[in-house]
N, C-alpha and C positions, 0 to 999 in steps of 0.2 A: 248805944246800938245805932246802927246807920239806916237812916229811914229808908225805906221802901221805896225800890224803883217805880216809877209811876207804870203805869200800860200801857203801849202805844197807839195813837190815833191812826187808826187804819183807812188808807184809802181806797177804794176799788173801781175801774174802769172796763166798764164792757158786761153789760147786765144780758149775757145771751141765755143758752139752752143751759151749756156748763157753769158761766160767771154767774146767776141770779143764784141758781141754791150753793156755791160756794161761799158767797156774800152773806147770803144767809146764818152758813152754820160760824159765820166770824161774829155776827150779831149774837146768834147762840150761846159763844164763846164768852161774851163780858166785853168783846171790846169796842171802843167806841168806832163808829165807820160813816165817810166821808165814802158818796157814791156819785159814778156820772154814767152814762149813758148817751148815744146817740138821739136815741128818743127819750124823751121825762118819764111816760107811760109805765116804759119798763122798771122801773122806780119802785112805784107804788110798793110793792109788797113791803120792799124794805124803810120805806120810808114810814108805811103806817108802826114797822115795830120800833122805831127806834131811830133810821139812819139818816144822815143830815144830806142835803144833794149840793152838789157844786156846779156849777155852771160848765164848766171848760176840765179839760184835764190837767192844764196850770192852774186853778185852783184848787185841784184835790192837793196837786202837790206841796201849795204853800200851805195848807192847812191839815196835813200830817204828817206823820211820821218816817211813815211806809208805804209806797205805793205797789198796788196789785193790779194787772191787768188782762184779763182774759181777751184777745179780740179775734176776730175772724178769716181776717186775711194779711199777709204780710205789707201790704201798704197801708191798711190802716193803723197796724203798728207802728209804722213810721211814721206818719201824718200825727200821732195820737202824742209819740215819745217827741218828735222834734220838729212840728209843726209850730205856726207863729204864735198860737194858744198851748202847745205841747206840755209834756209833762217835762220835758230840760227848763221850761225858760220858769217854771216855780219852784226848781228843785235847791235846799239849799245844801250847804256843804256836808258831809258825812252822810246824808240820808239813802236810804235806799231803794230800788228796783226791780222789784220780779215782773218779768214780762214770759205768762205762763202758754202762749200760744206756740206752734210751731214754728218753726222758723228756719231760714235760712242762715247759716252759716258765715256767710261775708255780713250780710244783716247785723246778723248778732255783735260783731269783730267792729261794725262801725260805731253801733251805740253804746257797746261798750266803750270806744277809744271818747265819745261824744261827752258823755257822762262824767268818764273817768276826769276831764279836763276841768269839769266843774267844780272835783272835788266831791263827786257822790257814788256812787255803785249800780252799774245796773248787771242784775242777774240773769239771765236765763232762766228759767226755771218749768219750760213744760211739763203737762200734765197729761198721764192716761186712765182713762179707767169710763171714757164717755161720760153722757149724761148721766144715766144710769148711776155708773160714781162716783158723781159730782153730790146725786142725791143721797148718796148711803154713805157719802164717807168713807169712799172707798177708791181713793185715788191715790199714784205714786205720782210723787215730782220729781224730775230729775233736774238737780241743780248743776249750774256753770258761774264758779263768779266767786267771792267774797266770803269765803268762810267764817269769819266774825258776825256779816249780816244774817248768815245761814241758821247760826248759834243762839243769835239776839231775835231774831224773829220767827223762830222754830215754832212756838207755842199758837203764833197767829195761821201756820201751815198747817199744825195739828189741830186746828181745828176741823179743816175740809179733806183733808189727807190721812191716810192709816200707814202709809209711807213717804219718806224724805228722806231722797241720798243725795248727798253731796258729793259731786263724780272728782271735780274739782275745778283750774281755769275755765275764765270763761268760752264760751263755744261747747262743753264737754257734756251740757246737759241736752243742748240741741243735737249733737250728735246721739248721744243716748237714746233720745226721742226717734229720730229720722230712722238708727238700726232697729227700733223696737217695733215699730209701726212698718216699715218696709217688711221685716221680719212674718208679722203677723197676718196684713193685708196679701202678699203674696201667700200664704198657706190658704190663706179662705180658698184662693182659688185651686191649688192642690187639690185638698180637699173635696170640692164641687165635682171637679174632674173624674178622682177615683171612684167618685158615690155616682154620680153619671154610668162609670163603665159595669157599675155593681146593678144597678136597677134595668142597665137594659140587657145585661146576660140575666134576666128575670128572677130578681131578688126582692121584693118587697122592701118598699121605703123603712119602715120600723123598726121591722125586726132584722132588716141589713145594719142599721143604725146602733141597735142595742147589740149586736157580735162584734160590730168593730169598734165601740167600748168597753168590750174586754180586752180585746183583744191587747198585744204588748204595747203598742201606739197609743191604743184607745186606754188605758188605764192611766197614763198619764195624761186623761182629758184633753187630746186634742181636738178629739171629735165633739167634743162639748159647743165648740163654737159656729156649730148647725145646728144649737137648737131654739132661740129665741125669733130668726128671718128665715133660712134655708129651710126646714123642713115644711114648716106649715107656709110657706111661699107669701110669707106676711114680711113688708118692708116698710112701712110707712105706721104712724110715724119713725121716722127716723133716729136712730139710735149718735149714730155718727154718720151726716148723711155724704151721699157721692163725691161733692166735689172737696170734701175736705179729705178724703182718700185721694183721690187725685195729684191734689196740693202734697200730699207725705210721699208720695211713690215720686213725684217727680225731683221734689228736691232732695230724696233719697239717692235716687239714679243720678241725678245733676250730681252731686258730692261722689259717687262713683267715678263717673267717669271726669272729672277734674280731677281726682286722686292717681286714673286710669286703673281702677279696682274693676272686672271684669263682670257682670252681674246679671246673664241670659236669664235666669228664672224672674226676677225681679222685674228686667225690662220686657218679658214677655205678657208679666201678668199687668205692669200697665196698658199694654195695649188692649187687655180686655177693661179697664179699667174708664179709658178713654172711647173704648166703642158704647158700654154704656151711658156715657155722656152724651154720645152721638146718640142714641134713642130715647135720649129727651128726660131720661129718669135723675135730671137735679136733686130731684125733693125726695128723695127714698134714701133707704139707710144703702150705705157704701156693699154691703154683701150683697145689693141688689147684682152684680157684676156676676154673682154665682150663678146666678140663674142661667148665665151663655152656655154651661158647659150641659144644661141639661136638653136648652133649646135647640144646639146643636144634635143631638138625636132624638130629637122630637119626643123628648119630654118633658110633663111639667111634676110637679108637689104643692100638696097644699094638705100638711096629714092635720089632724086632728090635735088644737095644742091639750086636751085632755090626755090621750094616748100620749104624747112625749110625760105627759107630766105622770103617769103612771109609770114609764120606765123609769124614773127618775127617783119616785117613792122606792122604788123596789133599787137602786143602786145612784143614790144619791151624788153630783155631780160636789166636785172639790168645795170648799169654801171659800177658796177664792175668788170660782166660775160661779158662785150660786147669785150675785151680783151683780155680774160681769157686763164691762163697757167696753170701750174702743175709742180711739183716738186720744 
C-alpha cells in the first residue's frame, strides 16, 4: 500500500480584515501554517493557536509548500511577490501561488510570466464574499492558472471557501473578479436611485422595501443588498470599505476601455463612487456611495435594524444573502 501523501505546509501573507479569519479556518483545517504580516501584532491570534511566523514573505516561501496571499493594494502585491525579500526570490521549483487580491490584468500576465520562469505557478485566485465571508466560510474563488495546483491544493481552499472554480489560464480568475464586482457595485447604485424616486413620490422606506421584494426583481433577492448599510443608514464598520470599490470599478472600466467594450452605467456609477471619496468617507463601507442618490433630494434613512429583521422573519432572504459579503 502506498504511504500517505503527507499535508501541505501552508503559507499565508497578509493578516488583514479578510486574510486573518481565512488563516484561521486553514489552522481549523489540520494544516500546518507559516504566517507573515506587515505588522507581528496582527499575528497574534494565530500564532497563539498554532501558527509559526516568518519574517519576510521569502521566508514563508522557502518554508512551505504553498503560498496564500490576501493583500490590499496592487503594489503591495508586487513589492510582496517580487520584491528583494519577495515571495519569487524563496520560491522553489513546482510550488505554488495563489494571490487572492484583486488585480489588474497586465499585473497578473507579468507575475505569472515571472514565476513561470522559475519553474513555479502563480495563480490568481480572487476572492468574494467580504469580510463577513471570510468569516462564515463563505467565499467563492475565482481561479486563473494551473489546474493541477488547483486539484492538489483544493482541500487547503475548502477550508475558507464553500466555493472554487477554476475559469481556466491565467488572467481568467481576475477577470472573473473585476466582471463580478463591477457587476454588483454598479447595481448598489441602481438600486439607491430607484428607492430615492420611490420614497420621495411618498412611499415609506419599509414597507417600499418589502413590495419590491416581492415583487418579480425583488424575488430573486436583488433588493436584498440594502439591507445590512442602505436602509438603517449604518456604514461603519465597514464591510468592504470605499476605496477598495473604487480600486474594482476602475480596473473594471480600465479593462473596458483597453478592450474598447463600451460601459456608460459602470462608468457613471464610478463617478459617484469617486465623489464619495471626495467627502472624505475612506473608512465606511463602499455602499456608503448609496447614500448620494438619496442626498440628492434631500433625503436621508436610518430605519430601524429590528423592523428589517422582522421583514425578514416573515420572508426570509436566500441562503446565500443571509451571510452576504462583498468584494
Amino acid at each position: 500500500m502506498a504511504a500517505p501523501v503527507p499535508a501541505p505546509v501552508v503559507g499565508f501573507i497578509g493578516l488583514g480584515a479578510m486574510g486573518a479569519p481565512m488563516a484561521r479556518h486553514i489552522l481549523s483545517g489540520g494544516f500546518g501554517l507559516v504566517v507573515h504580516d506587515s505588522r507581528h501584532d496582527a499575528a497574534a491570534e494565530h500564532l497563539d493557536a498554532g501558527a509559526l511566523w516568518a519574517d519576510s514573505p521569502q521566508e514563508v516561501a522557502r518554508r512551505c509548500d504553498v503560498v496564500l496571499s490576501c493583500l490590499p493594494s496592487i503594489d503591495v502585491v508586487e513589492r510582496v511577490m517580487t520584491g528583494p525579500q519577495g515571495v519569487l526570490t524563496g520560491l522553489g521549483d513546482g510550488k505554488a501561488v495563489f494571490e487572492m487580491s484583486t488585480n489588474a490584468p497586465e499585473v497578473v500576465a507579468r507575475l505569472h510570466d515571472a514565476f513561470a520562469e522559475r519553474g513555479a505557478h502563480f495563480l490568481d485566485a480572487p476572492v468574494t464574499g467580504g469580510a463577513k465571508g471570510a468569516a462564515n466560510r463563505r467565499l467563492t474563488v475565482f481561479i486563473g492558472g494551473d489546474g493541477p495546483s488547483v486539484d492538489r491544493y483544493r482541500p487547503v481552499l475548502d477550508c475558507f471557501a464553500d466555493r472554487v472554480i477554476h475559469l481556466g489560464p491565467s488572467g481568467t480568475g481576475t477577470v472573473a473578479k473585476l466582471v463580478n464586482n463591477c457587476a454588483s457595485q454598479t447595481l448598489y447604485l441602481v438600486l439607491a436611485e430607484v428607492f430615492a424616486l420611490g420614497m420621495k413620490s411618498g412611499a415609506d422606506p419599509l414597507p417600499l422595501w418589502e413590495a419590491l421584494r416581492s415583487g418579480a426583481s425583488g424575488r430573486r433577492r436583488v433588493f436584498d443588498g440594502m439591507i445590512d448599510e442602505f436602509l438603517p443608514g449604518r456604514y461603519t464598520p465597514p464591510n468592504a470599505a470605499l476605496p477598495v470599490f473604487v480600486k474594482d470599478m476602475t480596473l473594471a472600466t480600465d479593462l473596458a476601455r483597453d478592450l474598447a467594450v463600451p460601459m456608460p452605467f459602470a462608468t457613471r456609477a464610478l463617478e459617484d463612487y469617486r465623489q464619495a471619496m471626495a467627502r472624505g468617507w475612506q473608512d465606511r463601507d463602499g455602499r456608503v456611495a448609496m447614500s448620494l442618490a438619496l442626498e440628492r433630494l434631500g433625503l436621508t434613512l436610518a430605519e430601524d435594524p429590528e423592523a428589517i429583521a422582522g421583514i425578514l422573519r416573515r420572508d426570509p432572504p436566500a441562503p446565500s444573502d443571509s451571510k452576504r459579503g462583498s468584494g
